[in-house]
N, C-alpha and C positions, 0 to 999 in steps of 0.2 A: 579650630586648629590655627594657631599662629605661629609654628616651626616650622623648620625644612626637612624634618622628618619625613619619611614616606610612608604613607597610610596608604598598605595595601591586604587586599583578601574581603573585599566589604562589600558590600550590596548597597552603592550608594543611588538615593533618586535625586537629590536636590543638592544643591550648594548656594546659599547667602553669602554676601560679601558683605563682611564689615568695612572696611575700608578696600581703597583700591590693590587689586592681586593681581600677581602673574603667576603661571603655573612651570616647575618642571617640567611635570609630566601630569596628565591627567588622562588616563588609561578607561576608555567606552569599554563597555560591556561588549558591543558588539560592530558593523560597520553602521549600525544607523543614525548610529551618536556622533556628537563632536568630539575628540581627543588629540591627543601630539601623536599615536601611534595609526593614526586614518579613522577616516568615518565619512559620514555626509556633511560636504561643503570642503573648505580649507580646514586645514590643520593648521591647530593652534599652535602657538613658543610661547616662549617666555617673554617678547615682544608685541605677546597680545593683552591689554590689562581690560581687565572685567571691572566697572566705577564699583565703588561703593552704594548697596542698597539694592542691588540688583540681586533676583534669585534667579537662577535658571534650572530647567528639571530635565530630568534625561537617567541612563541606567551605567553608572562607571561604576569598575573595581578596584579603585584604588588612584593619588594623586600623590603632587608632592608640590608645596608653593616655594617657590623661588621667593615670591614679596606678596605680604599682605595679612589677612586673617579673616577667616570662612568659616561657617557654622555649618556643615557635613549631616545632610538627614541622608538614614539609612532604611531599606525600603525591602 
């Protein structure tokens, strides 16, 4: 995904960063995840950029990037 589209309804486990992202929204499955709408630790903005090359895994339903582009595994 490299729009600002919002990819939501999806069972996502991972997210790759091709280049450096910031998120809209990136919406956890549940509270034990990271996301903009709570979870465990800080909540993220769009003030938080993820580098390029980095994967991270965790269970969201859905996201929307502000900047950047992510290759989205679904689980």
């Amino acid at each position: 995904e490299d729009g600002t589209d919002a990819i939501i309804g999806k069972k996502i486990i991972g997210i790759q960063f091709l280049v450096d992202t910031t998120f809209t929204t990136l919406t956890p499955d549940s509270s034990s995840y990271i996301g903009t709408s709570g979870g465990n630790g800080d909540a993220i903005d769009s003030s938080n950029t993820f580098p390029q090359g980095i994967t991270v895994f965790g269970r969201w339903t859905g996201f929307t990037l502000a900047s950047g582009s992510v290759v989205a595994y679904l689980g």
